[in-house]
C-alpha distance (Angstrom), angle and dihedral (degrees) to the residues before:
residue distance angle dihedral
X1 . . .
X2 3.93 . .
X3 3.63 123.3 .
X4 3.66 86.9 -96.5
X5 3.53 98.2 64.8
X6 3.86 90.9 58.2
X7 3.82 111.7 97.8
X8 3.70 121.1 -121.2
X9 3.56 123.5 -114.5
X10 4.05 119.4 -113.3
X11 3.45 96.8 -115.8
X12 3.78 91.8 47.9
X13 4.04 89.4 65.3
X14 3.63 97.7 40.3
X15 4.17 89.6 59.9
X16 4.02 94.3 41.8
X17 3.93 83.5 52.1
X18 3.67 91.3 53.1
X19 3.31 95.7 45.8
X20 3.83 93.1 45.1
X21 4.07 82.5 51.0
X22 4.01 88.2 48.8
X23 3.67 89.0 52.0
X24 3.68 97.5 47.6
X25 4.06 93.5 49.4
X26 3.58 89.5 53.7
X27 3.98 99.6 44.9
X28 3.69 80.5 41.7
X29 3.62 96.4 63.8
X30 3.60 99.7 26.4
X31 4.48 80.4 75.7
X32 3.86 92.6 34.4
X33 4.43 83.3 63.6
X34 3.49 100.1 17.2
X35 3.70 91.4 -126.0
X36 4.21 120.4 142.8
X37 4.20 108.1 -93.1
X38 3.94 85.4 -114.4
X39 3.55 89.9 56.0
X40 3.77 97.7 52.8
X41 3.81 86.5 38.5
X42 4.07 92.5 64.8
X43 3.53 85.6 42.2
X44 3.96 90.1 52.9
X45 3.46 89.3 48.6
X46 4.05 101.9 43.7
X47 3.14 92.9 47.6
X48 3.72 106.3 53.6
X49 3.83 93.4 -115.0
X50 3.75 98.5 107.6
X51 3.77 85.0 67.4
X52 3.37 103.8 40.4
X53 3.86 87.1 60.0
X54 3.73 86.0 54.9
X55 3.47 95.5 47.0
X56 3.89 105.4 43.3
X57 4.17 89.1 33.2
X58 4.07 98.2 128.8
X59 4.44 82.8 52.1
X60 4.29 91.3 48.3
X61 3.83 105.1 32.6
X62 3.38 95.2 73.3
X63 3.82 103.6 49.7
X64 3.85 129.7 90.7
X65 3.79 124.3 -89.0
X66 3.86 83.8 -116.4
X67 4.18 89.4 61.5
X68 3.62 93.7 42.8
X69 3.67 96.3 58.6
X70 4.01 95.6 45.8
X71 4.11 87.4 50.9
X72 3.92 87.8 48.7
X73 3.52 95.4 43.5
X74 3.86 89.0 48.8
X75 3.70 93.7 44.1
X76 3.85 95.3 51.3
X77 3.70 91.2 44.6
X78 3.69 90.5 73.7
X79 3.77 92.6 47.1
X80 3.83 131.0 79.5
X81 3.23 111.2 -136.0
């Protein structure tokens, strides 16, 4: 039995999911401004959105691109970055 044959916990999934989410939102918006990813990552990050995405993930994951980038832009417009 190789390692791929093992089965992957639970919890495992649910965090490479968010992180596949986090990655999306911020490739997402790095095209909707036209900024560089690490860019729109530091702003992420200073501004508190990084973890809100973490933290409200089950809400956001299952809205359109369209949605995500009006709450971000929203979000971020009330934040000095």
């Amino acid at each position: 039995m190789n390692s791929l044959d093992l089965p992957i916990p639970y919890a495992t999934l649910g965090t490479m999911s968010r992180i596949s989410f986090k990655v999306f939102c911020l490739e997402s918006y790095s095209r909707h401004r036209q900024l560089p990813a690490n860019r729109v990552y530091a702003i992420f990050k200073s501004s508190g959105l990084l973890a809100l995405i973490d933290s409200d993930y089950e809400d956001l994951h299952g809205l359109g691109i369209e949605a995500l980038m009006e709450i971000f832009d929203q979000y971020l417009q009330g934040v000095k970055i």
